[in-house]
C-alpha positions in Angstrom: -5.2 199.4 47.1 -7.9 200.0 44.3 -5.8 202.5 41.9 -2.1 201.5 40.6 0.0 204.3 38.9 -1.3 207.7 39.7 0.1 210.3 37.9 -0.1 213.9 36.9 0.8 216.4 34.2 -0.8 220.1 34.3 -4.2 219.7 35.0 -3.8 215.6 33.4 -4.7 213.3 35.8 -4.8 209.4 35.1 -4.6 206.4 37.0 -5.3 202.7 36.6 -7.7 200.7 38.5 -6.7 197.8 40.4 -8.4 194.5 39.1 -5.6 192.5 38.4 -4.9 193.1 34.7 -3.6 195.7 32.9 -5.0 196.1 29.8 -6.2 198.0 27.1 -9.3 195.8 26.1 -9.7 195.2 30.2 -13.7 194.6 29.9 -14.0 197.5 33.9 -14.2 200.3 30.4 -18.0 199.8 29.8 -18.9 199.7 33.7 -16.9 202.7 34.0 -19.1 204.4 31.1 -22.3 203.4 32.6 -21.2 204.5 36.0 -19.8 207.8 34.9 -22.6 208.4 32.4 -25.9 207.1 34.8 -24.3 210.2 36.9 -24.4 212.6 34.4 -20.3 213.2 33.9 -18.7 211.7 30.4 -15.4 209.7 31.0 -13.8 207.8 27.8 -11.5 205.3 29.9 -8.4 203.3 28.1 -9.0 200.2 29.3 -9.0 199.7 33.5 -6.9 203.6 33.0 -9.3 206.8 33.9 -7.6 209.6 33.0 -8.9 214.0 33.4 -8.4 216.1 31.7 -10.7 218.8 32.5 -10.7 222.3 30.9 -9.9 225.5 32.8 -13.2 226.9 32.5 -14.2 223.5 34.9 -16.7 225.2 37.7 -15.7 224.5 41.4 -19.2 222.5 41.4 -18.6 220.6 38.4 -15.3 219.7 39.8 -16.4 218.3 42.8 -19.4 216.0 40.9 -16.5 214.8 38.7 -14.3 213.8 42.0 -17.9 212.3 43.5 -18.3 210.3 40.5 -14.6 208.9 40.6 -15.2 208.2 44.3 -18.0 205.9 43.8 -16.3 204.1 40.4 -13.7 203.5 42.7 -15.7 202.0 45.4 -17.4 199.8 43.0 -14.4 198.5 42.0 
Protein backbone atom coordinates (compact mmCIF):
# COMPACT_ATOMS: atom_id res chain seq x y z
CA UNK A 1 0.00 0.00 0.00
CA UNK A 2 1.71 3.52 -0.87
CA UNK A 3 -0.59 5.94 1.44
CA UNK A 4 -1.08 5.18 5.36
CA UNK A 5 -3.79 7.21 7.25
CA UNK A 6 -6.29 8.74 4.83
CA UNK A 7 -8.49 10.99 6.30
CA UNK A 8 -10.98 13.74 5.67
CA UNK A 9 -12.63 16.78 7.13
CA UNK A 10 -14.97 19.15 4.89
CA UNK A 11 -13.22 19.55 1.86
CA UNK A 12 -9.54 18.57 4.08
CA UNK A 13 -8.00 15.88 2.74
CA UNK A 14 -4.53 14.47 4.03
CA UNK A 15 -2.75 11.32 3.96
CA UNK A 16 0.75 10.03 4.54
CA UNK A 17 2.90 8.37 2.14
CA UNK A 18 4.22 5.08 2.73
CA UNK A 19 8.11 4.96 2.95
CA UNK A 20 8.64 3.58 6.07
CA UNK A 21 9.06 6.51 8.40
CA UNK A 22 6.89 8.79 9.71
CA UNK A 23 8.21 11.94 10.17
CA UNK A 24 8.04 15.45 10.02
CA UNK A 25 11.60 16.18 8.67
CA UNK A 26 11.01 12.80 6.35
CA UNK A 27 13.52 14.07 3.43
CA UNK A 28 9.98 12.57 0.29
CA UNK A 29 8.88 16.76 1.30
CA UNK A 30 11.28 18.27 -1.36
CA UNK A 31 10.55 15.53 -4.08
CA UNK A 32 7.01 16.12 -3.46
CA UNK A 33 7.66 19.97 -4.16
CA UNK A 34 9.44 19.45 -7.25
CA UNK A 35 7.04 16.96 -8.45
CA UNK A 36 4.00 18.99 -7.61
CA UNK A 37 5.63 22.28 -8.72
CA UNK A 38 7.44 20.83 -12.26
CA UNK A 39 3.50 20.21 -12.87
CA UNK A 40 2.36 23.48 -12.36
CA UNK A 41 0.05 22.74 -8.86
CA UNK A 42 1.71 24.17 -5.35
CA UNK A 43 1.52 21.54 -2.48
CA UNK A 44 3.38 22.46 1.01
CA UNK A 45 3.71 18.77 2.40
CA UNK A 46 4.42 18.17 6.35
CA UNK A 47 6.85 15.76 6.09
CA UNK A 48 5.95 12.20 4.00
CA UNK A 49 1.92 13.90 4.90
CA UNK A 50 0.15 15.62 1.72
CA UNK A 51 -2.71 17.21 2.78
CA UNK A 52 -5.76 19.53 0.36
CA UNK A 53 -7.18 21.83 1.11
CA UNK A 54 -8.58 23.31 -1.83
CA UNK A 55 -11.00 26.38 -1.92
CA UNK A 56 -14.58 26.19 -3.10
CA UNK A 57 -14.02 28.33 -6.02
CA UNK A 58 -11.54 25.02 -7.18
CA UNK A 59 -12.67 24.61 -11.17
CA UNK A 60 -13.82 20.97 -12.07
CA UNK A 61 -10.47 21.16 -14.39
CA UNK A 62 -8.21 22.34 -11.77
CA UNK A 63 -9.52 19.60 -9.63
CA UNK A 64 -8.81 16.98 -11.80
CA UNK A 65 -4.93 18.29 -12.61
CA UNK A 66 -4.55 18.38 -8.76
CA UNK A 67 -5.83 14.49 -8.46
CA UNK A 68 -3.40 13.86 -11.83
CA UNK A 69 -0.55 15.35 -9.97
CA UNK A 70 -1.18 13.31 -6.67
CA UNK A 71 -1.58 10.20 -8.87
CA UNK A 72 1.79 10.43 -10.30
CA UNK A 73 3.60 11.55 -6.65
CA UNK A 74 2.10 8.60 -5.66
CA UNK A 75 3.39 6.36 -8.25
CA UNK A 76 6.77 7.65 -7.81
CA UNK A 77 6.76 6.78 -4.48
Amino acid sequence: NKINDPRSLGTILAFELNNGKKDYLNQQKQRIIDIAMKEGVFLRPLGNTIYLMPPYCITMEEQEKLYDVLEKIIGDV
